[in-house]
N, C-alpha and C positions, 0 to 999 in steps of 0.2 A: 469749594473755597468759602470759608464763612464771611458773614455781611458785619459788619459794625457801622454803626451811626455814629457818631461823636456831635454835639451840640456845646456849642460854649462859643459867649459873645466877643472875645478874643481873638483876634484875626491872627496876631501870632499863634497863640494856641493852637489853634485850628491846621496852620501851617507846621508849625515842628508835629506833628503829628503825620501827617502826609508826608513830609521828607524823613521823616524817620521811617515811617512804609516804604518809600522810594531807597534810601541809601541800606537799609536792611534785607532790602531784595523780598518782603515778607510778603507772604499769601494772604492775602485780605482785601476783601470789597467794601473800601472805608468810603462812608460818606458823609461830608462834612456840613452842617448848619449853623448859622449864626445867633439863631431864636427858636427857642422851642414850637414858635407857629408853623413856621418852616418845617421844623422838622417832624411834627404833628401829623403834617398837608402830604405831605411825603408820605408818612406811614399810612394813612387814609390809603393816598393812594394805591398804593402796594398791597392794601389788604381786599380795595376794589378790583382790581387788575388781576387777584387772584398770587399776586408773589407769597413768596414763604418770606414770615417774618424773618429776620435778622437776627442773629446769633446773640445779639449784643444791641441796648444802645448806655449811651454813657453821657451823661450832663452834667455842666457844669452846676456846684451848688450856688452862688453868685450871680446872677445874671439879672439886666436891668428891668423887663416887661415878665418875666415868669422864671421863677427859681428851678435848680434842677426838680427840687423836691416837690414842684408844683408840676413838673411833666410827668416826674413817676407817679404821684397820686394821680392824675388825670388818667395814665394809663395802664395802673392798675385797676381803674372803674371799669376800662372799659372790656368788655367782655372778649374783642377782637385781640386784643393785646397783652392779656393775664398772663397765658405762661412767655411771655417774651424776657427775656433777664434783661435786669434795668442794674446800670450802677449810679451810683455821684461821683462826682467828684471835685476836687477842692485842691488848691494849696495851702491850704487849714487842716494840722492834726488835734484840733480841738477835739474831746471827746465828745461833748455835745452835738458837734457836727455831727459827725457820725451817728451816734443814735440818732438825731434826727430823721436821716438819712433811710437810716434803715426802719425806722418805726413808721416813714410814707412808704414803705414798699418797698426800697431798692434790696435787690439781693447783694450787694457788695458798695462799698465807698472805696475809693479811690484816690492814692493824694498824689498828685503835681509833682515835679512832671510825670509824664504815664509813660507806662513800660510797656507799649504796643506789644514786644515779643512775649513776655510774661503775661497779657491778657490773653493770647493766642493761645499758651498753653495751657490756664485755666481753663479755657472753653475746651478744650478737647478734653476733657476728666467728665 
């Protein structure tokens, strides 16, 4: 079953995501954070603990202490974390988001609302 992180300061967000996992019945170990520290402290952990990264994590580009694009660069510095696939995302199809986006690192941008079962199958390709 693949892991997915989701980070975004969006408590709805955060929520239609998880019930959209729930009422789709979908296969996935979603776990949800509010702040990129959170979800940081989390991945530490998991990398001390010995867990396999996460199939996926996904941030919001917007957020008020650390932007998505300020966790993807942090964690494509970090050497524990490289091949991990990182997206953004956004309710913004600005194209400059996006390159952004992708010029800190992310393999994919994302825009709002998200298609949990269409991320599911991406990761399987």
């Amino acid at each position: 079953m693949p892991t997915i992180i989701y980070v975004d300061d969006s408590r709805d967000d955060l929520f239609y995501l998880d019930y959209i996992r729930r009422k789709q019945q979908l296969e996935v170990d979603l776990f949800c954070f509010s702040t990129a520290e959170t979800a940081l402290a989390a991945l530490e952990q998991r990398a001390a603990e010995g867990w396999a990264l996460p199939e996926l994590l996904v941030a919001d580009l917007y957020m008020p202490l650390d932007s998505g694009i300020g966790l993807v660069s942090r964690l494509r510095l970090d050497d524990r974390f490289k091949a991990m696939r990182l997206a953004v995302c956004s309710g913004s199809d600005a194209a400059e988001d996006r390159a952004r986006s992708l010029a800190a690192g992310a393999d994919v941008y994302l825009e709002k609302p998200l298609d949990l079962a269409g991320i599911l199958l991406n990761l399987e390709l």
